[in-house]
C-alpha positions as CSV (number, residue, x, y, z in Angstrom):
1,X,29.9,-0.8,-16.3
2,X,32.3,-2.0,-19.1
3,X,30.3,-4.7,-19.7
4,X,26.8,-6.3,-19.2
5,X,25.2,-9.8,-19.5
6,X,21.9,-11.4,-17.3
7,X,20.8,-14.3,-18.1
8,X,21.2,-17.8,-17.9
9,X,24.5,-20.1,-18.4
10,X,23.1,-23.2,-19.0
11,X,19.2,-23.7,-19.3
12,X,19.7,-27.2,-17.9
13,X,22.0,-28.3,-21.1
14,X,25.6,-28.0,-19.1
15,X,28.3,-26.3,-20.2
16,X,27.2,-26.6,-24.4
17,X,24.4,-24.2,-23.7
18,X,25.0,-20.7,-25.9
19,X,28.2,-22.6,-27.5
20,X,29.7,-22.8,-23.7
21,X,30.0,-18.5,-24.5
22,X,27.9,-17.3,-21.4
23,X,29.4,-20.1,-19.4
24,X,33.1,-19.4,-19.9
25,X,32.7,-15.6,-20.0
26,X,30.6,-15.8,-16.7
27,X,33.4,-18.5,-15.2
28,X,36.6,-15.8,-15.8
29,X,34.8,-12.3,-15.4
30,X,32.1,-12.4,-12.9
31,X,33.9,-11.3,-10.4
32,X,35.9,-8.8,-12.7
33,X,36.1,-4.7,-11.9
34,X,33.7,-3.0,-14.5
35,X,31.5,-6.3,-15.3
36,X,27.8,-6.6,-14.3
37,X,27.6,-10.3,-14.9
38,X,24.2,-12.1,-13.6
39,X,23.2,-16.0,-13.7
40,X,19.9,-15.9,-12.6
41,X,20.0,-19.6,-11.7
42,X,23.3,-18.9,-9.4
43,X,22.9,-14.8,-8.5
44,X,19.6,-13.4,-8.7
45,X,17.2,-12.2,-11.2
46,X,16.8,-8.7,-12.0
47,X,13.9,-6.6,-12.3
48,X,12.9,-4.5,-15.0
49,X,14.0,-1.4,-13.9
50,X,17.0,-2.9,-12.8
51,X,17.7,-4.7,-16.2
52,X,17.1,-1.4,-17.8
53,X,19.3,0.8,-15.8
54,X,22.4,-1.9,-16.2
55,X,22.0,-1.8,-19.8
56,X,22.4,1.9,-19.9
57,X,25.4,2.0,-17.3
58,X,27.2,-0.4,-19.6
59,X,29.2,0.5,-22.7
60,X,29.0,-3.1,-23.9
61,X,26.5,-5.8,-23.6
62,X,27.4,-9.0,-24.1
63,X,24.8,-10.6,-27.2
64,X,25.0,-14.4,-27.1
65,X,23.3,-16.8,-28.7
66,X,20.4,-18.8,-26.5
67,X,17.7,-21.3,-28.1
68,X,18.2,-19.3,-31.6
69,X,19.6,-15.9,-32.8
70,X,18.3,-14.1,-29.3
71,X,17.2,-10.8,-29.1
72,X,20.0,-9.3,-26.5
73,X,21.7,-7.4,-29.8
74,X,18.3,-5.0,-30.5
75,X,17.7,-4.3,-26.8
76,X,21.2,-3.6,-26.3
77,X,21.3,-1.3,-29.4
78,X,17.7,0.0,-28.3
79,X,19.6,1.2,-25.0
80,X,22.2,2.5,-26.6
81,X,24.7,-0.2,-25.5
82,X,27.1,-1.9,-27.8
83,X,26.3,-5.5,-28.2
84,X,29.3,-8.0,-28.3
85,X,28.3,-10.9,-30.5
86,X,30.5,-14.2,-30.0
87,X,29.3,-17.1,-32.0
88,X,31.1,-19.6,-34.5
C-alpha cells in the first residue's frame, strides 16, 4: 500500500476529533487505489496480525494525533513504515 491508517475518526467528538485530520483524510481517500484506510467504528477492526502485516505493506503510515501525541509514529518507524505527521 501507499499509505496506511486504522483507527478511529472521531471517538464520539464529531468531526474536531484528531484536528478533523483522520476524518477528512478518511472522507477523500478511503476509497483511493493504494490506501488501506480503516474506521473501526464504520469498517472493521483489525487484528494483530492483520495490523502488522498492513504496516509493513505500506510505505507510509499516516501518524495523527488522538487524545495526546499518539504512538502511531514509533510503531510505524518500528515497522519500517514512514510515518506522515499532520498537525498544526
Amino acid at each position: 500500500h501507499l499509505l496506511f491508517w486504522a483507527g478511529s475518526t472521531s471517538m464520539g467528538t464529531g468531526s474536531s476529533y484528531s484536528g478533523g485530520v483522520r476524518a477528512k483524510v478518511y472522507e477523500m481517500h478511503h476509497n483511493s487505489p493504494g490506501f488501506l484506510l480503516v474506521d473501526i467504528h464504520k469498517d472493521r477492526s483489525m487484528n494483530p496480525r492483520e495490523y502488522a502485516a498492513a504496516y509493513l505493506s505500506s510505505l507510509f503510515c499516516l501518524a495523527p494525533s488522538g487524545m495526546g501525541w499518539g504512538i502511531r509514529t514509533p510503531i510505524a518507524m518500528f515497522y519500517g513504515c514512514i510515518p506522515v505527521v499532520i498537525q498544526d
